[in-house]
LUMNU-141760 format. One line per 5 residues: number of its first residue (from 1); their letters; for each residue x, y, z of N, C-alpha, C, O. Coordinates in pm, 1 decimal, decimal comma, always signed. Layout:
BEGIN
NUM) A) X Y Z X Y Z X Y Z X Y Z; ...
! end
This chain:
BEGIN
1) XXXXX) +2111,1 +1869,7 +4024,2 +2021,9 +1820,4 +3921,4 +1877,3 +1849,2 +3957,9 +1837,8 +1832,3 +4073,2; +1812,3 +1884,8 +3878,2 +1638,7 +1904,8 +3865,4 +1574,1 +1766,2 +3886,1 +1620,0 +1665,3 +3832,5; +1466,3 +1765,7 +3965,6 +1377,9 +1599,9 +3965,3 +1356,2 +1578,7 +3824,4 +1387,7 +1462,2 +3800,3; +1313,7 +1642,2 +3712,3 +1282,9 +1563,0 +3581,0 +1420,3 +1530,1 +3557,4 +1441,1 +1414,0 +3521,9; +1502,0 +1593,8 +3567,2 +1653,0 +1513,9 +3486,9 +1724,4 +1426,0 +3558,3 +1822,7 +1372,7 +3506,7
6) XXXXX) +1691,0 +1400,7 +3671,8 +1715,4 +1288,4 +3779,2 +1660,3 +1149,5 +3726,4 +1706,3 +1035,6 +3734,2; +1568,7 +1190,2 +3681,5 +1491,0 +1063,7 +3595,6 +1611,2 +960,4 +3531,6 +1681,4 +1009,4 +3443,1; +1633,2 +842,1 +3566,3 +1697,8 +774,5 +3450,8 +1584,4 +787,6 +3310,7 +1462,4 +797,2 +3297,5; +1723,0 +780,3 +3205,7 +1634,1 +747,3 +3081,4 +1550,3 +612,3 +3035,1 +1597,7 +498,7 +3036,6; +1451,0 +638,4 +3004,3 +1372,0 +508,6 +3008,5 +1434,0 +442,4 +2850,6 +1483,8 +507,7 +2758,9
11) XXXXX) +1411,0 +291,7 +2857,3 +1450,8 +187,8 +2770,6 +1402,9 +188,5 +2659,0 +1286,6 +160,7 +2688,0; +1404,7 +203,9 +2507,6 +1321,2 +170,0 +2447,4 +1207,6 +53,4 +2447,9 +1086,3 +73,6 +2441,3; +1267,2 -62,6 +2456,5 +1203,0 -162,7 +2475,5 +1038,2 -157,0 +2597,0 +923,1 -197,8 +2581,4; +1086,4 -108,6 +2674,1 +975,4 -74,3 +2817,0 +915,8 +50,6 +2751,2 +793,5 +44,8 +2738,5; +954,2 +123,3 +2722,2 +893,2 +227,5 +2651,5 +785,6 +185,2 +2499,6 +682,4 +243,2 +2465,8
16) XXXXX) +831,0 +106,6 +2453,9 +761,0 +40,9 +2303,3 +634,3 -48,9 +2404,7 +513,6 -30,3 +2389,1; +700,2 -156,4 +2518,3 +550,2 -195,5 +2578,6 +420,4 -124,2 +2626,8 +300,0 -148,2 +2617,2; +505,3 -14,7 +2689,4 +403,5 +65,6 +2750,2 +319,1 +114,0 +2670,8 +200,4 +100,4 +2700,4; +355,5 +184,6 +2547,2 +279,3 +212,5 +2415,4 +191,8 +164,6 +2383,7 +83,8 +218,3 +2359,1; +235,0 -10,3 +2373,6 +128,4 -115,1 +2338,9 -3,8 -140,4 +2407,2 -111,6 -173,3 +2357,7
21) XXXXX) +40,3 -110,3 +2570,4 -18,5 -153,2 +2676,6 -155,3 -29,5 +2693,7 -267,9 -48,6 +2739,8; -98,5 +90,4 +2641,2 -193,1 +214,1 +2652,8 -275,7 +157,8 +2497,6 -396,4 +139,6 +2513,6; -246,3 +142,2 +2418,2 -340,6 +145,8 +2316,9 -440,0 +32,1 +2339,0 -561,6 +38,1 +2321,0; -362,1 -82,1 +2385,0 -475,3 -193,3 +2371,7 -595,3 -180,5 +2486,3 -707,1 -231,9 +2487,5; -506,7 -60,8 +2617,1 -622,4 -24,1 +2694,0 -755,6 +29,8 +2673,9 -862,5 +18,3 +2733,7
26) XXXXX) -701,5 +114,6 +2533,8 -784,8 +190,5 +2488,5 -888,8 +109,4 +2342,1 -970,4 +141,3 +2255,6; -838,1 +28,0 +2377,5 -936,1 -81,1 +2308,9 -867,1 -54,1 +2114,1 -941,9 -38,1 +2017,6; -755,7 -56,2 +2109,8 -696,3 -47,5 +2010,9 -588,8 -189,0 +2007,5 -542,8 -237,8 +2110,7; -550,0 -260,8 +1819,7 -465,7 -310,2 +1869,5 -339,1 -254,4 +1812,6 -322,8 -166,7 +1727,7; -249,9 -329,8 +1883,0 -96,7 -286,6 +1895,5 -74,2 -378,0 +1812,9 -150,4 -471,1 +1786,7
31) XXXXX) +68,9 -349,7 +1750,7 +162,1 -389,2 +1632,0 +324,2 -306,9 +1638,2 +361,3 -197,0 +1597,0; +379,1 -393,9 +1694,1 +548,9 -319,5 +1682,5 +623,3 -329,3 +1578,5 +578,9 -411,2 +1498,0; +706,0 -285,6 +1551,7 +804,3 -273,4 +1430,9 +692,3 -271,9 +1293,0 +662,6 -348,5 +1201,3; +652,1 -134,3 +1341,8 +553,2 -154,7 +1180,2 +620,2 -48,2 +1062,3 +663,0 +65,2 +1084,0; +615,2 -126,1 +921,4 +690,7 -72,9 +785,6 +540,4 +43,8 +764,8 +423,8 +24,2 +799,3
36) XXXXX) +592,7 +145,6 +706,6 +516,9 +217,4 +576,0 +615,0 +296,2 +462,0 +677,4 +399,2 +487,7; +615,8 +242,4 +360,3 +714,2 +267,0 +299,1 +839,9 +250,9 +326,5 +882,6 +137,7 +349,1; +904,8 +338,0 +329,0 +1058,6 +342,7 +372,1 +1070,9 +377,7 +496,4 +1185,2 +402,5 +535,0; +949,0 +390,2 +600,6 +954,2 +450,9 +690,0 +936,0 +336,5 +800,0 +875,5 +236,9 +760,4; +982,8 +336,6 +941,7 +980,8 +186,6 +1004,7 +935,8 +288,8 +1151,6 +991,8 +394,2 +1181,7
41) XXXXX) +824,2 +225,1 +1225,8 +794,6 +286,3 +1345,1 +736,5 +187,4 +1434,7 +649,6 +108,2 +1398,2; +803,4 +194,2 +1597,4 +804,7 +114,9 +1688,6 +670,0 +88,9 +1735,1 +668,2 -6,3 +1813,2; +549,4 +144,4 +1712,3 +459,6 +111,0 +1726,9 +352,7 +143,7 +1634,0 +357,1 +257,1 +1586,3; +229,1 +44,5 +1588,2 +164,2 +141,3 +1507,4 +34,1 +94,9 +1596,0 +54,8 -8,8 +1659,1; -69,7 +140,9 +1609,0 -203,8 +148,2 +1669,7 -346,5 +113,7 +1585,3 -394,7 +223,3 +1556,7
46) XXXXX) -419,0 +23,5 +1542,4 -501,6 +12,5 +1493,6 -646,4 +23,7 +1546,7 -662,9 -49,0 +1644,8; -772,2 +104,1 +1504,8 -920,9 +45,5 +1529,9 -973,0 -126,3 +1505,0 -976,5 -201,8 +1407,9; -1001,1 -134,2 +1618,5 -1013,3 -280,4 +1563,3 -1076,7 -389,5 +1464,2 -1067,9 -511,9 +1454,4; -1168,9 -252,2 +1371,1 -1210,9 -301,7 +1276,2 -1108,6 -248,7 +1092,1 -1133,5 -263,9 +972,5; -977,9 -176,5 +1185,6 -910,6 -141,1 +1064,0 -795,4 -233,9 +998,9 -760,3 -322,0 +1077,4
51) XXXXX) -742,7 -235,5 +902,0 -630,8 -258,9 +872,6 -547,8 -197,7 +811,7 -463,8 -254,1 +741,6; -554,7 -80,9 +825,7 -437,7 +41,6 +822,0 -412,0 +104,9 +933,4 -520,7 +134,2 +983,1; -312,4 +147,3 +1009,2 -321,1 +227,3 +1139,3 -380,2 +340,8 +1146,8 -405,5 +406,8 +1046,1; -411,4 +380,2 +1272,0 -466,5 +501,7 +1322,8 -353,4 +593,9 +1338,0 -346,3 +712,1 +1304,1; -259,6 +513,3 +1399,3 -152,3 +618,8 +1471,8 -21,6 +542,7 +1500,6 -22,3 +440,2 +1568,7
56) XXXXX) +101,2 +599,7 +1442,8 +227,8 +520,2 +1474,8 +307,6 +624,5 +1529,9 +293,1 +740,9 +1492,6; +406,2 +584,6 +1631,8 +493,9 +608,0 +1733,9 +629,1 +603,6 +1729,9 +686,8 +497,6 +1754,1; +663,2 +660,2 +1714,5 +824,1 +648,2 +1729,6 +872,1 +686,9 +1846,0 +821,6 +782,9 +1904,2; +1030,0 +583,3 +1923,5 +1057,6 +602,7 +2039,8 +1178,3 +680,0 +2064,9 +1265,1 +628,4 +1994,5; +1227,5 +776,9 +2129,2 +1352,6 +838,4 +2091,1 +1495,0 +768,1 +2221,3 +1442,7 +795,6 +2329,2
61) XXXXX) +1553,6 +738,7 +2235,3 +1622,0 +747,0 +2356,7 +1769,9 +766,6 +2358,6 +1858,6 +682,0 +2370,4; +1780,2 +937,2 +2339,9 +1922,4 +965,3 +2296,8 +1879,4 +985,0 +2129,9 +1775,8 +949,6 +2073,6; +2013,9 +1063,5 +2067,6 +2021,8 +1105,2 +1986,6 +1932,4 +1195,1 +1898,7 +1846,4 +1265,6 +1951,6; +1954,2 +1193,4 +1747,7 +1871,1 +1321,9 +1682,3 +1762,9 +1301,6 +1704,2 +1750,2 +1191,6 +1757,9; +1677,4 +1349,6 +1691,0 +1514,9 +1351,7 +1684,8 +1490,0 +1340,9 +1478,9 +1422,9 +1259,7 +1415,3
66) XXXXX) +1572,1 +1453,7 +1430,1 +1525,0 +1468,9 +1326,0 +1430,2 +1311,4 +1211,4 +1320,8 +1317,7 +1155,3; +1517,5 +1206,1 +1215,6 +1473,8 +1122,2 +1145,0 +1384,1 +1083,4 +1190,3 +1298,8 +1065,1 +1103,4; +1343,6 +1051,8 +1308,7 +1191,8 +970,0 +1355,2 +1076,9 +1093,1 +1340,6 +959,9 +1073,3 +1308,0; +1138,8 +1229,5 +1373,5 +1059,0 +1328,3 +1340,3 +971,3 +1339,6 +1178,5 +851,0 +1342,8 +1153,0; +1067,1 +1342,8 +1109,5 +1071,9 +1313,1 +916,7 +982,8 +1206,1 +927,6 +868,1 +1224,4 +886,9
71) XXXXX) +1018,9 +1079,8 +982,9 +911,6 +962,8 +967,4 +746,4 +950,0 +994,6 +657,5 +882,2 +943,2; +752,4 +1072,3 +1126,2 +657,7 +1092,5 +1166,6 +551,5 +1216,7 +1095,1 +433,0 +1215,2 +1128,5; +584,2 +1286,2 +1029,9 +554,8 +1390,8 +962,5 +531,6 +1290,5 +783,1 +458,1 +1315,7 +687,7; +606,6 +1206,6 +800,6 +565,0 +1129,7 +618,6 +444,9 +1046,4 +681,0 +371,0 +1017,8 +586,8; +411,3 +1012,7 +759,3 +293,0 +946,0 +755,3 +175,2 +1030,3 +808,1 +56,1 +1017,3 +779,9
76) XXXXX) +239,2 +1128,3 +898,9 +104,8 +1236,0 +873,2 +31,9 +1283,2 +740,0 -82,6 +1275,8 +695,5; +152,6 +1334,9 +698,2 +131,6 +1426,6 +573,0 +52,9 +1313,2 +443,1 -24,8 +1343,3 +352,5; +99,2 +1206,0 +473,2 +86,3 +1106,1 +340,1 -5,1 +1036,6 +370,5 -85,7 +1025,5 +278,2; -46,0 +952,2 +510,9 -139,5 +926,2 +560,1 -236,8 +974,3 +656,5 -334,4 +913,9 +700,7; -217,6 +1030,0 +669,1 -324,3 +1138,2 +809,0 -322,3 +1070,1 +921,6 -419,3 +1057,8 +996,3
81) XXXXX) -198,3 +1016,7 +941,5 -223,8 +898,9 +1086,1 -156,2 +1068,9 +1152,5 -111,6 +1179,2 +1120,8; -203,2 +954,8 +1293,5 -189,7 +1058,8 +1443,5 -37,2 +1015,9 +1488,2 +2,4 +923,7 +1559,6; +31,7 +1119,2 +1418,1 +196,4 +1080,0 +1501,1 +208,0 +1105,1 +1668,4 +155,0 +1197,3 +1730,5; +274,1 +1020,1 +1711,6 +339,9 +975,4 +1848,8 +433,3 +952,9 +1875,4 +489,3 +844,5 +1859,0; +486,2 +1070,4 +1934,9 +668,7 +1103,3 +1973,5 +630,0 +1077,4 +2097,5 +537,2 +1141,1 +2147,5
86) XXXXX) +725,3 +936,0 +2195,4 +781,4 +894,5 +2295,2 +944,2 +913,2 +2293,0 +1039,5 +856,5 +2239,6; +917,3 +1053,8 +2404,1 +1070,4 +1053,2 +2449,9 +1135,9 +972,4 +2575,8 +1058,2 +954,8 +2669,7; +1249,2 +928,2 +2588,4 +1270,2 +855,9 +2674,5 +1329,7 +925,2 +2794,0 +1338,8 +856,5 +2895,7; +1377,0 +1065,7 +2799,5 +1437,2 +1136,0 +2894,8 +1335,9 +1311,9 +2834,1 +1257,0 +1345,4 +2745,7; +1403,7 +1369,9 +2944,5 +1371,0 +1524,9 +2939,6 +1472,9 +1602,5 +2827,3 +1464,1 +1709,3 +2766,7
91) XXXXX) +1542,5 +1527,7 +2829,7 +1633,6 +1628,9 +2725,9 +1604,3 +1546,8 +2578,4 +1634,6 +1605,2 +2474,3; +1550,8 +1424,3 +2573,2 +1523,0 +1386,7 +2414,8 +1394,6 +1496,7 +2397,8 +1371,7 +1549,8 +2289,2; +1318,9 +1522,1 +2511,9 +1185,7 +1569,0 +2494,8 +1218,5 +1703,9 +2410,9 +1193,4 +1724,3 +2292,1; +1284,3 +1794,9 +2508,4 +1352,9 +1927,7 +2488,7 +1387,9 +1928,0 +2341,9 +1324,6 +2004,3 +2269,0; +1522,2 +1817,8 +2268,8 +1560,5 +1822,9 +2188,0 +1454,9 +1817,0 +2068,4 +1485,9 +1888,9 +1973,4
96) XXXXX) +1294,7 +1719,9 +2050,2 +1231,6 +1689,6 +1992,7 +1151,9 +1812,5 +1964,3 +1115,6 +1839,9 +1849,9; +1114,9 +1913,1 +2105,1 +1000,1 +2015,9 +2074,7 +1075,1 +2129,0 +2000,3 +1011,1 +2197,6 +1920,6; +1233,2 +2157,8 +2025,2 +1320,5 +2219,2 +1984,4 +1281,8 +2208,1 +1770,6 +1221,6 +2297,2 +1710,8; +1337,5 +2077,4 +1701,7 +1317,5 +2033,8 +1630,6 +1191,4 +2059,4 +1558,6 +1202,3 +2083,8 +1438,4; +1052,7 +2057,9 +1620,1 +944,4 +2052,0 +1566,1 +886,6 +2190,2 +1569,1 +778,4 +2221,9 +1519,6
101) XXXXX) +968,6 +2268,2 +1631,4 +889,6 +2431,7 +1583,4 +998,8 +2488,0 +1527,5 +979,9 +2604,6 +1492,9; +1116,5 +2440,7 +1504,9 +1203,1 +2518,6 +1416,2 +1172,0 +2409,8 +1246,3 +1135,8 +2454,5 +1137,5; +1199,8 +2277,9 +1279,0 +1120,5 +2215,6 +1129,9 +1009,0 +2164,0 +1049,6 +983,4 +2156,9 +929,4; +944,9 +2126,3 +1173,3 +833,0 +2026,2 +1176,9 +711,5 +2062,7 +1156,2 +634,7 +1968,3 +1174,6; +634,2 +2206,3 +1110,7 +558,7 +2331,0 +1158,2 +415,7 +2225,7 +1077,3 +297,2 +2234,8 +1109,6
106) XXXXX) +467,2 +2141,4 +980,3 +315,2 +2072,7 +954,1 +255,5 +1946,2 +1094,7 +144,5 +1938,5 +1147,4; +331,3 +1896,1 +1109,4 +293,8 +1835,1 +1275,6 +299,0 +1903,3 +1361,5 +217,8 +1853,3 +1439,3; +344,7 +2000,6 +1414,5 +315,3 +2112,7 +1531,4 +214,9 +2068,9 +1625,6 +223,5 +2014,0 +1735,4; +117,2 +2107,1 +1554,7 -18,7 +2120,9 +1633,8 -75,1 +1935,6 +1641,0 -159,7 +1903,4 +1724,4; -25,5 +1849,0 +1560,6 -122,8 +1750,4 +1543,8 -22,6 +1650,8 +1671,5 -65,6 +1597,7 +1774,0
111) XXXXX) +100,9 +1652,5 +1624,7 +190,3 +1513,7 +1683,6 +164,7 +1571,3 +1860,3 +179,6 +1676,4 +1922,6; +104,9 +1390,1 +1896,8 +151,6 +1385,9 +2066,5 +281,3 +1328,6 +2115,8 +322,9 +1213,7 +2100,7; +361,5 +1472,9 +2203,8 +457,7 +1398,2 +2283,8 +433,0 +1377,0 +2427,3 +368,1 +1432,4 +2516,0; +492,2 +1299,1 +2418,0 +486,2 +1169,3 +2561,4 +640,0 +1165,5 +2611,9 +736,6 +1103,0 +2568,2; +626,5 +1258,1 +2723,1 +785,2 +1192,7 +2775,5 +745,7 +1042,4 +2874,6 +633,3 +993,0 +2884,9
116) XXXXX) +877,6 +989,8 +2941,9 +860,6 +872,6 +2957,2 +746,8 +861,1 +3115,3 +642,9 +796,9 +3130,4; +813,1 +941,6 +3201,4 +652,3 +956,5 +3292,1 +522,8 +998,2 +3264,3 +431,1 +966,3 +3340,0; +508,1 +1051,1 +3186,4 +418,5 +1081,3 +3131,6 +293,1 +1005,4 +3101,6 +175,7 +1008,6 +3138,7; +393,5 +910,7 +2989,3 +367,6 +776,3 +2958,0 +328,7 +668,6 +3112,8 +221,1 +610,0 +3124,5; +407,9 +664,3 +3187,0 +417,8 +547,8 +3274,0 +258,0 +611,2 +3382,6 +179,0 +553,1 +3457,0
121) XXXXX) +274,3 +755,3 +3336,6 +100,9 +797,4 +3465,7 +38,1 +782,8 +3364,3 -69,5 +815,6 +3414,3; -1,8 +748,2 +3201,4 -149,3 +755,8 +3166,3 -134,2 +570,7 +3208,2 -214,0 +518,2 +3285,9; -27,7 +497,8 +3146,2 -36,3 +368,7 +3162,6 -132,3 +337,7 +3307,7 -247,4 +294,0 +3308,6; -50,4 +373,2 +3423,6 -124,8 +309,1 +3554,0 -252,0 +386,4 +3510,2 -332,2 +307,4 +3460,2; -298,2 +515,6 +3511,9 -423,8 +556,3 +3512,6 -536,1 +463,2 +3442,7 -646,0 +441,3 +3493,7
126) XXXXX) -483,3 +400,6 +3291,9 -573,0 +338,6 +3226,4 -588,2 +169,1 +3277,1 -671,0 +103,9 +3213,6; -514,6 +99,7 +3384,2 -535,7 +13,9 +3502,5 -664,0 -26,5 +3550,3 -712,6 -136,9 +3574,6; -731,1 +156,8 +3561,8 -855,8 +136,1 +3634,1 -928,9 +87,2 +3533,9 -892,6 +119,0 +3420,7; -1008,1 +28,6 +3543,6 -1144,3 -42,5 +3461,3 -1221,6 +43,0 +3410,0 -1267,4 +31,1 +3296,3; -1258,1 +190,5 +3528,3 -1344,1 +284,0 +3508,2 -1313,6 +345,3 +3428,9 -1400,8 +359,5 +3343,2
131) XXXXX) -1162,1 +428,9 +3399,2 -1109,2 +472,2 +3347,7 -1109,3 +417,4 +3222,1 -1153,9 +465,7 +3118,0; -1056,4 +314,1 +3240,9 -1086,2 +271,0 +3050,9 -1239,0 +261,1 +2970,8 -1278,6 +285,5 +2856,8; -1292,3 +217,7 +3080,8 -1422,9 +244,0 +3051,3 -1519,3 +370,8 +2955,2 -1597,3 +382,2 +2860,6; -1440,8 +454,1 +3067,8 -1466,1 +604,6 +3030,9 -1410,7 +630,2 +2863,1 -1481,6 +644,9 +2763,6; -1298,5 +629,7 +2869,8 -1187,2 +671,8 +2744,4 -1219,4 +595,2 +2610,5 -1181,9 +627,0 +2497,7
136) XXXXX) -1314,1 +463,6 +2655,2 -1350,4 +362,7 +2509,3 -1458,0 +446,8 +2469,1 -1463,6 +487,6 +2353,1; -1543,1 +476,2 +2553,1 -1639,9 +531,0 +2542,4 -1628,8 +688,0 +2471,4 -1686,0 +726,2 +2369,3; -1561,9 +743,3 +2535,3 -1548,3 +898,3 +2454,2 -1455,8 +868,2 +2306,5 -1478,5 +937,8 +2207,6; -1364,4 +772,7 +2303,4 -1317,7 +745,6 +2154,3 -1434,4 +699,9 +2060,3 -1434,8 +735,2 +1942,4; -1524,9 +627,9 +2108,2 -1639,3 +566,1 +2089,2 -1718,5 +716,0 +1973,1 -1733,7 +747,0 +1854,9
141) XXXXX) -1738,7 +751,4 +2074,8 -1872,5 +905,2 +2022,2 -1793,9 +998,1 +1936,0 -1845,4 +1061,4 +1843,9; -1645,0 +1005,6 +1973,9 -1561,8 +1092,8 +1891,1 -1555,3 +1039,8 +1733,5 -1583,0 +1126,6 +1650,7; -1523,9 +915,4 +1684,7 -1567,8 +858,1 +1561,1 -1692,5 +850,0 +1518,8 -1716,9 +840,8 +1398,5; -1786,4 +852,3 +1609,9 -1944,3 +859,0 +1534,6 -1945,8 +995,6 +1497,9 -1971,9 +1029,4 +1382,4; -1914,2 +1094,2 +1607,1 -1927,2 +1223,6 +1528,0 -1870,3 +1226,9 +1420,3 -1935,7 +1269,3 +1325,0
146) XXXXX) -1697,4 +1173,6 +1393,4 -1672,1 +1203,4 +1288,9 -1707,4 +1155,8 +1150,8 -1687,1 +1226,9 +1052,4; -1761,3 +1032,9 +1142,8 -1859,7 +1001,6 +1063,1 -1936,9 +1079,0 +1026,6 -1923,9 +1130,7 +915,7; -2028,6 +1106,2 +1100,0 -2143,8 +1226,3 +1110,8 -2155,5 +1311,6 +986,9 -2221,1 +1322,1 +883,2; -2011,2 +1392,0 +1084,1 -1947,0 +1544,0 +994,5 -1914,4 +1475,9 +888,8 -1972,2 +1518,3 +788,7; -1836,6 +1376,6 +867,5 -1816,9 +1327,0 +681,0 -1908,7 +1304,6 +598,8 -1889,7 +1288,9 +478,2
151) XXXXX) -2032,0 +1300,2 +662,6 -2166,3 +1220,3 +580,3 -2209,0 +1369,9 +572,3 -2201,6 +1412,7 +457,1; -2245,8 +1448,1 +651,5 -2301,1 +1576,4 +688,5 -2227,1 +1639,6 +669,9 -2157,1 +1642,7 +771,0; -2177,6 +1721,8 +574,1 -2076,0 +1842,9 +590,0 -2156,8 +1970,5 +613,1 -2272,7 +1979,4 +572,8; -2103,7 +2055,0 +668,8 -2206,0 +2215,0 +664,0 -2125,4 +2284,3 +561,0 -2009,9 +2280,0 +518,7; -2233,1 +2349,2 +538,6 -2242,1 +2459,3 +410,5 -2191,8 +2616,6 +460,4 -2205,6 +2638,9 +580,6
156) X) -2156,4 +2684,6 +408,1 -2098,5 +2781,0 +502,9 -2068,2 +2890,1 +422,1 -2017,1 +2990,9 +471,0
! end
């Protein structure tokens, strides 16, 4: 066996905290089992002055990818949220990137995957104080710019 597939598969449940635990680091809040439409996703991520999400997550551990994929691609496409594929092993990962360049070609470029270490090194990383520090801060300037550019468009 390879060290990534040595990995036990991580839990959903520990996997859905950790999610929580990275966003609220990032000075976002967390919300599990969140509805949009017909669509149901294990985490959704809010600005803390929003009440629509920024970004919802779906967790895979085992089986198809396709439906959380579909879920994740209807709220891109319909809402412009930032999809978040958490795989729980190397082979959900495999199976998911498999999936998303043979179906998925409008999330391609936008959806972040997170296998489960992955996940568990930004978690400890965002621990440090400094670190979060840092990351509030650059989310910080990244929305003023984008403000900016919405108020300011260039002409071209």
């Amino acid at each position: 066996m390879k060290g990534a597939e040595a990995r036990p598969r991580a839990g959903r449940e520990d996997l859905r905290a950790k999610v929580m635990e990275v966003g609220e680091a990032l000075g976002l809040r967390a919300e599990a089992e969140y509805r949009l439409g017909d669509h149901s996703y294990d985490v959704a991520l809010f600005s803390p002055d929003k009440l629509f999400p920024a970004a919802v997550a779906k967790i895979s551990v085992g089986g198809d990818p396709s439906k959380d994929l579909a879920g994740l691609e209807y709220a891109f496409s319909r809402h412009k949220l930032i999809p978040i594929y958490v795989a729980g092993s190397e082979d959900d990962a495999r199976r998911a990137e498999s999936e998303i360049q043979s179906s998925f070609r409008e999330i391609k470029d936008k959806i972040i995957l997170l296998r489960a270490g992955e996940l568990e090194d930004l978690r400890r990383v965002l621990r440090s104080e400094a670190a979060k520090k840092a990351l509030r801060a650059l989310l910080c300037s990244l929305q003023l710019s984008a403000r900016h550019d919405s108020m300011h468009p260039t002409t071209g």
